[in-house]
VODRENMAR-541822 format. One record per residue (C-alpha): residue number from 1; residue in three letters; chain; x, y, z. Coordinates in Angstrom, 3 decimals, decimal comma, m for minus. Layout:
<rs>
<r fivex="NUM" milo="Ala" kero="A" x="X" y="Y" z="Z"/>
...
</rs>
This chain:
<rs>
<r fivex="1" milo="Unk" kero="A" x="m71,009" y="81,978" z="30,420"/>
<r fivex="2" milo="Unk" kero="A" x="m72,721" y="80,741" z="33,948"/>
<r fivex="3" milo="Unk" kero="A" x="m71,794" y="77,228" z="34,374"/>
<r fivex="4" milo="Unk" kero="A" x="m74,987" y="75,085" z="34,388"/>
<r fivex="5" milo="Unk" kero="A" x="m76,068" y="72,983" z="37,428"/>
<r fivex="6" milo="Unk" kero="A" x="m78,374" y="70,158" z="38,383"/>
<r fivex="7" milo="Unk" kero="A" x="m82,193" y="70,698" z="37,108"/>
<r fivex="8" milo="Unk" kero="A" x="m81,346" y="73,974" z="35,123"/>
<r fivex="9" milo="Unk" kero="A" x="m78,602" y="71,877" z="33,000"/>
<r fivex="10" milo="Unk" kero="A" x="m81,787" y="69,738" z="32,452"/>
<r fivex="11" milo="Unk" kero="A" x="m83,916" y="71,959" z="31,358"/>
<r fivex="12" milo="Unk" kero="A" x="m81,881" y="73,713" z="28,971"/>
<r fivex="13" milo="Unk" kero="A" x="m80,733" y="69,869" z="27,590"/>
<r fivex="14" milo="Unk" kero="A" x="m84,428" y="69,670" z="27,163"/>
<r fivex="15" milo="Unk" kero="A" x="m85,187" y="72,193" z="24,992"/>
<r fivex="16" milo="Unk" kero="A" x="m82,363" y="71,958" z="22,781"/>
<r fivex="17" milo="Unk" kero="A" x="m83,376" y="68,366" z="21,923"/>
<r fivex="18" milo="Unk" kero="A" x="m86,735" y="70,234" z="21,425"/>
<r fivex="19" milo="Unk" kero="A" x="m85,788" y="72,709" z="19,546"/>
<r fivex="20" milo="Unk" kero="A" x="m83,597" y="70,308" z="17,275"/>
<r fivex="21" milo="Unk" kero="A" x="m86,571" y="68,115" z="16,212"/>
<r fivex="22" milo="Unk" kero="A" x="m88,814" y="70,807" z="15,564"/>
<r fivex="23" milo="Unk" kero="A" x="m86,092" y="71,854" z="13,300"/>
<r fivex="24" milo="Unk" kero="A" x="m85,095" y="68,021" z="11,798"/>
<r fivex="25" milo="Unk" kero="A" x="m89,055" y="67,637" z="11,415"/>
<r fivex="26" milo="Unk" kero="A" x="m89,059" y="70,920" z="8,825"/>
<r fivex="27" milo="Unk" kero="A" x="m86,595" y="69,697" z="6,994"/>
<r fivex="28" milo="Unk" kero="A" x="m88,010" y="66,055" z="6,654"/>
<r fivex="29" milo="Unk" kero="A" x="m91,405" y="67,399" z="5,949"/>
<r fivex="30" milo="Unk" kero="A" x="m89,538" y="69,416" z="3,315"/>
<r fivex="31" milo="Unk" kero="A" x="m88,260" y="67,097" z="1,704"/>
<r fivex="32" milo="Unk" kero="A" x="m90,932" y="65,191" z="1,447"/>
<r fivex="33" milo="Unk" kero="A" x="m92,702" y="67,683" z="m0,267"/>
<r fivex="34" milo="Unk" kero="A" x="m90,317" y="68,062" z="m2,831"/>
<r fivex="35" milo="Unk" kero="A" x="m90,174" y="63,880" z="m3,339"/>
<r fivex="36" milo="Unk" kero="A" x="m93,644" y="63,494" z="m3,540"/>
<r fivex="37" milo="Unk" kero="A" x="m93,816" y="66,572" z="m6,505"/>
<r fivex="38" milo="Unk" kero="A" x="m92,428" y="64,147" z="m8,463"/>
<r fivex="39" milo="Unk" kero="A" x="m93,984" y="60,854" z="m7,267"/>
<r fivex="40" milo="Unk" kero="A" x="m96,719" y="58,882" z="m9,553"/>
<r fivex="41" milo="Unk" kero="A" x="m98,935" y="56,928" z="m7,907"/>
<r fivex="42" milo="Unk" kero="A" x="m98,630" y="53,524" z="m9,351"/>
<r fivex="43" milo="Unk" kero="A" x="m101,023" y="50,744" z="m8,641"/>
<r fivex="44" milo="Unk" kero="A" x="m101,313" y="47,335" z="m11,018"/>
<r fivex="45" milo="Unk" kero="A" x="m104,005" y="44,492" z="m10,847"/>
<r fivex="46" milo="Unk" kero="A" x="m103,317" y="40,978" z="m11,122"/>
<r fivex="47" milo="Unk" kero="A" x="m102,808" y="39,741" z="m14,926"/>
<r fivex="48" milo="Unk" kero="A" x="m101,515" y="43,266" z="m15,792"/>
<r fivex="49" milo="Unk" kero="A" x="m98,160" y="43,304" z="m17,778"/>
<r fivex="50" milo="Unk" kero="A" x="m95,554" y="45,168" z="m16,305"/>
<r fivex="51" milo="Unk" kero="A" x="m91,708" y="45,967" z="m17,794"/>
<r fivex="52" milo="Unk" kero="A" x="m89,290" y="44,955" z="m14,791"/>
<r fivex="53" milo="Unk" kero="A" x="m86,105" y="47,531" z="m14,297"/>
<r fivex="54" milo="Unk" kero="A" x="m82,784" y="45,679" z="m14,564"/>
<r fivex="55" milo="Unk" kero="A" x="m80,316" y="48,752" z="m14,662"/>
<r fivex="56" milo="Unk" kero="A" x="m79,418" y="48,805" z="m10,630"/>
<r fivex="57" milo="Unk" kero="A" x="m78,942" y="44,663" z="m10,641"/>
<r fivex="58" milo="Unk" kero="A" x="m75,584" y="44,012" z="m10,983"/>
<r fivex="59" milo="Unk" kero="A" x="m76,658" y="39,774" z="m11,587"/>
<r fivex="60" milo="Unk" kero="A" x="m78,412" y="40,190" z="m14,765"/>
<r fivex="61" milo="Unk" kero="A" x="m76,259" y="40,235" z="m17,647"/>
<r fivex="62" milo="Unk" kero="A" x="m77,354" y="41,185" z="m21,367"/>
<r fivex="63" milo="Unk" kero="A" x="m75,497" y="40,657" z="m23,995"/>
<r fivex="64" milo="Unk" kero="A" x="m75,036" y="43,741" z="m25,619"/>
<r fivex="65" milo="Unk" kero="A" x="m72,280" y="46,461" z="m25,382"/>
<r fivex="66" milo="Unk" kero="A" x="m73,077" y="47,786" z="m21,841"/>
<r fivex="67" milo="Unk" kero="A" x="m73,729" y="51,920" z="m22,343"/>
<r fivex="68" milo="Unk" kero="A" x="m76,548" y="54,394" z="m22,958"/>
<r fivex="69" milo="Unk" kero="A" x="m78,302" y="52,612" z="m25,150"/>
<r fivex="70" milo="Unk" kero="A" x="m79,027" y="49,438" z="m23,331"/>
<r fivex="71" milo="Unk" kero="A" x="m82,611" y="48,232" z="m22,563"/>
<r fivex="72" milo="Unk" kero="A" x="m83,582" y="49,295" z="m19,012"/>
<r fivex="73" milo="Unk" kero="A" x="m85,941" y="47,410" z="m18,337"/>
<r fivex="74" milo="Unk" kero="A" x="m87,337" y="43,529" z="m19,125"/>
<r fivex="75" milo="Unk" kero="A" x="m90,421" y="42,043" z="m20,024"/>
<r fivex="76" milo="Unk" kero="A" x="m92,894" y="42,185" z="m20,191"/>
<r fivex="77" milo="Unk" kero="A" x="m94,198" y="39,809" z="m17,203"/>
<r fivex="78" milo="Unk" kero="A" x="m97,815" y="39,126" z="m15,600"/>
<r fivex="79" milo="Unk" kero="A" x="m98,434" y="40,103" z="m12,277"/>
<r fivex="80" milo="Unk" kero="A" x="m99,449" y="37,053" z="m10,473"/>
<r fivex="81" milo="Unk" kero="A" x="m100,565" y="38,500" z="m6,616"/>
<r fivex="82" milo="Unk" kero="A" x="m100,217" y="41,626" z="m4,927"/>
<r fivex="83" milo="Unk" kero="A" x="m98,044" y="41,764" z="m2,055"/>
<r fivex="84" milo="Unk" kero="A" x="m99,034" y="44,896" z="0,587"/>
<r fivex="85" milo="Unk" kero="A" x="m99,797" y="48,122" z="m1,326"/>
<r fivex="86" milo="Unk" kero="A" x="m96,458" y="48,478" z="m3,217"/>
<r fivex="87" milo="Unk" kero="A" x="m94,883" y="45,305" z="m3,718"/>
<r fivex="88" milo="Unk" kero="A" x="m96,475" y="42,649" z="m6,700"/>
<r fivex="89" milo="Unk" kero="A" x="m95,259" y="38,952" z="m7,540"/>
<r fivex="90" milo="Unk" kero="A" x="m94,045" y="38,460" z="m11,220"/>
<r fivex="91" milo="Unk" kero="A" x="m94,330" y="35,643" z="m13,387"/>
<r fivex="92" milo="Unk" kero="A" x="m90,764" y="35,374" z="m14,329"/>
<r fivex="93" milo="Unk" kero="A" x="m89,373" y="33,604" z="m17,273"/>
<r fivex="94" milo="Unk" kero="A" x="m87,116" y="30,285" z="m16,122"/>
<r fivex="95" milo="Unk" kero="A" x="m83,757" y="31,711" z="m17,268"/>
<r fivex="96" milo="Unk" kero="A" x="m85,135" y="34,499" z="m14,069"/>
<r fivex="97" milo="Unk" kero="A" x="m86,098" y="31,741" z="m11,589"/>
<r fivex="98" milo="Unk" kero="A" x="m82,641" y="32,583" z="m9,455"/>
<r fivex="99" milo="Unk" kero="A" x="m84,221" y="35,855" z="m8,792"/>
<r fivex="100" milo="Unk" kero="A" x="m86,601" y="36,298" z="m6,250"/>
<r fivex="101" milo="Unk" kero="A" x="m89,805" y="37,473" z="m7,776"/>
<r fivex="102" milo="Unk" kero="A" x="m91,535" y="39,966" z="m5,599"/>
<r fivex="103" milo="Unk" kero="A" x="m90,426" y="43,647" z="m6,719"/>
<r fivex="104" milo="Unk" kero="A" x="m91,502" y="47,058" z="m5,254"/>
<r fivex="105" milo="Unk" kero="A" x="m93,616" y="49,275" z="m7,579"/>
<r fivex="106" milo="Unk" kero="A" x="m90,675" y="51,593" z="m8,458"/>
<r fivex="107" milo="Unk" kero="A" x="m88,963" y="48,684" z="m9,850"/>
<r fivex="108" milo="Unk" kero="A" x="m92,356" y="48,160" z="m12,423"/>
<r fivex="109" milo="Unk" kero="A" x="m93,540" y="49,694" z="m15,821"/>
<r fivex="110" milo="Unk" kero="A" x="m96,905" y="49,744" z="m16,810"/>
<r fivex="111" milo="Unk" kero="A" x="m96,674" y="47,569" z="m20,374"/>
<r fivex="112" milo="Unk" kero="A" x="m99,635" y="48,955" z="m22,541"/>
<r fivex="113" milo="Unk" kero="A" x="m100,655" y="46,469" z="m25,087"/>
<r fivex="114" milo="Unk" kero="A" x="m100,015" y="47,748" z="m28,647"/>
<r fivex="115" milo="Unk" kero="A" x="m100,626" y="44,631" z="m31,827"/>
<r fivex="116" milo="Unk" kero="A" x="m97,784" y="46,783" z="m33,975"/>
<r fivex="117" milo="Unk" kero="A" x="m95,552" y="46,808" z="m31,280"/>
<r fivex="118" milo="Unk" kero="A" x="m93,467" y="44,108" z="m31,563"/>
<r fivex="119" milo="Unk" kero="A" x="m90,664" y="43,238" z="m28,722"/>
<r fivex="120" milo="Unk" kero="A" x="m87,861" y="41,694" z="m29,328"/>
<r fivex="121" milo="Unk" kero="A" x="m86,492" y="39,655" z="m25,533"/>
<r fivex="122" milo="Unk" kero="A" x="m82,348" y="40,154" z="m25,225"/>
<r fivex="123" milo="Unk" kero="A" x="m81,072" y="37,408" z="m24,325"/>
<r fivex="124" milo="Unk" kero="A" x="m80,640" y="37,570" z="m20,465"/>
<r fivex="125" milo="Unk" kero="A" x="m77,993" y="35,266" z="m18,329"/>
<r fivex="126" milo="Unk" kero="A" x="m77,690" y="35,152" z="m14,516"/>
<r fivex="127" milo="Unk" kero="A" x="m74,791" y="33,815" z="m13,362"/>
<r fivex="128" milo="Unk" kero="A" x="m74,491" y="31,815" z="m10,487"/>
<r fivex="129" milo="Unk" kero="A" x="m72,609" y="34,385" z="m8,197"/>
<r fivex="130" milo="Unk" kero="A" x="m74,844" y="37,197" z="m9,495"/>
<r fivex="131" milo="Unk" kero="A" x="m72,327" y="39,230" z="m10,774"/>
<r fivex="132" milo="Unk" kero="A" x="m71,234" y="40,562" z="m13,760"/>
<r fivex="133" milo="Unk" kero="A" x="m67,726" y="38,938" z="m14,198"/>
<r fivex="134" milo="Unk" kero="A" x="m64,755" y="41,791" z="m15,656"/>
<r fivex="135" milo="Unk" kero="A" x="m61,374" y="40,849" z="m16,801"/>
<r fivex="136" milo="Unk" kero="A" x="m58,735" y="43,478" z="m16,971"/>
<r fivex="137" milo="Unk" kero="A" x="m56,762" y="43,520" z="m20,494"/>
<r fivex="138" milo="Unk" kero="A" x="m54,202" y="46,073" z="m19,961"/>
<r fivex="139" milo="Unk" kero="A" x="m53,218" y="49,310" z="m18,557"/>
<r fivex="140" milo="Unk" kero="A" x="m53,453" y="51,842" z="m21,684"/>
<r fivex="141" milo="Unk" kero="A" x="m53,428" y="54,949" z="m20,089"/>
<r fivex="142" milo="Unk" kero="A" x="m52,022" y="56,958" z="m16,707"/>
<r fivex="143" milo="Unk" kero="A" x="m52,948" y="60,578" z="m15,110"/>
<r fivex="144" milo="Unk" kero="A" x="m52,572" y="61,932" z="m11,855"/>
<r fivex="145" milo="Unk" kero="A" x="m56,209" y="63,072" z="m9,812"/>
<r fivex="146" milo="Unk" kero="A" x="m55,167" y="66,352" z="m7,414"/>
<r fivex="147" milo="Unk" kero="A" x="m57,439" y="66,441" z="m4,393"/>
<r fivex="148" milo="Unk" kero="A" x="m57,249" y="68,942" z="m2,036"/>
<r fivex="149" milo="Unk" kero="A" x="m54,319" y="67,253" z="0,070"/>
<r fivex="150" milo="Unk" kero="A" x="m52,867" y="64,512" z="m2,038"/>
<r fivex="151" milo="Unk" kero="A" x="m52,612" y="63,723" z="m5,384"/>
<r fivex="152" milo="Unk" kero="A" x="m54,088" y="59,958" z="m6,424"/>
<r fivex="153" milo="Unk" kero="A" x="m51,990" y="58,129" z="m9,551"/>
<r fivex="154" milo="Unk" kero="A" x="m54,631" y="56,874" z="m11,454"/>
<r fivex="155" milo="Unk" kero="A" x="m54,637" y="54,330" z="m14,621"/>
<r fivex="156" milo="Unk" kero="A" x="m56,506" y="53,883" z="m17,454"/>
<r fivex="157" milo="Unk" kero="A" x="m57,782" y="50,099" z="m17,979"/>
<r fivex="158" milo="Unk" kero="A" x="m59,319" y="48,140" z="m20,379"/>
<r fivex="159" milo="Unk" kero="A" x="m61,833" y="45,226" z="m19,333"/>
<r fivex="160" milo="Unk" kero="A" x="m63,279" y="42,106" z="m21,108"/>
<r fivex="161" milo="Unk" kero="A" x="m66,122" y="40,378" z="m20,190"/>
<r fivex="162" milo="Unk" kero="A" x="m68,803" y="38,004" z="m22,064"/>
<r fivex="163" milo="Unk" kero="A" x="m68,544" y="40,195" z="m25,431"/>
<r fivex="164" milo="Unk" kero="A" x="m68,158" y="43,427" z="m23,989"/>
<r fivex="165" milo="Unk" kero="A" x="m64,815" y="45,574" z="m24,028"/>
<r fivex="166" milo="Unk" kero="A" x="m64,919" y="49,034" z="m21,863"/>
<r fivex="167" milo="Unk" kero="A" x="m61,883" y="51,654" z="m20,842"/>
<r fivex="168" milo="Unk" kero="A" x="m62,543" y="52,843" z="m17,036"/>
<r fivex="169" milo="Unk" kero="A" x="m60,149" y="55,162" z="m14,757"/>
<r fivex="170" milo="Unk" kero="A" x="m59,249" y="53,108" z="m12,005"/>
<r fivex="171" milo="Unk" kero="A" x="m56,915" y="53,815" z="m8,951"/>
<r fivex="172" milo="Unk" kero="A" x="m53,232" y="52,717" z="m9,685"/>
<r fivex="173" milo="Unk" kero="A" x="m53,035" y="51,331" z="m5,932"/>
<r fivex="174" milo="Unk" kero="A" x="m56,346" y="49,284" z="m6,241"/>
<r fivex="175" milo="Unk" kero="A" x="m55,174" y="47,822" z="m9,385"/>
<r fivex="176" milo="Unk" kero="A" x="m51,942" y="47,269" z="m8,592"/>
<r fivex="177" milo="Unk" kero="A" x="m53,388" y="45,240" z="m5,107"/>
<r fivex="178" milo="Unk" kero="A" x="m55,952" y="43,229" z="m7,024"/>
<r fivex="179" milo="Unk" kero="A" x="m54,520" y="42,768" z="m10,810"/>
<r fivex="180" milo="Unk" kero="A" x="m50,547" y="43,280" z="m10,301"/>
<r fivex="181" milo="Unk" kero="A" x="m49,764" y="41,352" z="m13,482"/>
<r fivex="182" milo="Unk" kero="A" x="m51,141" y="44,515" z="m15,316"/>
<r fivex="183" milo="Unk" kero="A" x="m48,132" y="46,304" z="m14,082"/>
<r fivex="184" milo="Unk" kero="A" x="m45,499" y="43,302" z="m15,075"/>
</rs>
């Protein structure tokens, strides 16, 4: 291949970079049209009741057994203002007044009003650092994870927490770094 010189290295610099957005615009456009297949339109007036999602917040704490089950969303609460076109304020409850109360529309249900439906509030707790604070009980389990390359030691541990006991695989190097007594 010629080497490329000057204003003809340019041009050909040019319309790569062309070329390469046309191409990153179809794919974006693409997507897009596959996201918005499955996107509802949601729009709420003030003193609608909305259910509030909790699952991706790692400072609210229920307590219940943490799993499948579990409630994934709160509520329900009044919208008090609209914020832009997809963000609303909530009326929070006071054991919620450490979280800030403004909350995108995917984070919203719509609650319909039903006079047999009866809801029963969990009891919700956030704690100071917002986070959800695990204990590790002991080590009840080992295996060995193959890769591709390497092979990872991994361990089995149990954690306690405010009522809740779980089992997760863990790395052994992590745990060993962070929890070492478990290996005493």
């Amino acid at each position: 291949m010629a080497k490329l010189e000057g204003t003809e290295l340019v041009e050909v610099t040019k319309s790569k970079v062309k070329l390469i957005r046309e191409r990153l615009k179809a794919a974006q456009d693409r997507q897009k049209s596959y996201a918005d297949k499955r996107r509802r339109t949601l729009e709420f007036k003030v003193d609608d009741e909305v259910f509030l999602k909790v699952s991706p917040w790692k400072g609210i704490i229920r307590f219940q057994t943490r799993g499948k089950l579990n409630p994934r969303y709160i509520g329900p609460f009044r919208i008090i203002e609209r914020i832009g076109a997809v963000a609303y304020r909530l009326q929070l409850t006071p054991e919620l007044e450490k979280i800030h109360n403004v909350f995108h529309v995917s984070m919203l249900k719509k609650y319909v009003h039903d006079p047999s439906h009866v809801l029963e509030k969990p009891p919700v707790e956030v704690r100071e650092d917002l986070n959800y604070a695990v204990q590790p009980i002991k080590v009840t389990d080992r295996k060995v994870k193959k890769l591709r390359s390497k092979e990872v030691p991994m361990v089995k541990v149990r954690w306690k927490s405010d009522r809740v006991e779980e089992e997760t695989w863990e790395t052994e190097a992590l745990m060993r770094k962070q929890y070492a007594f478990l290996f005493e």
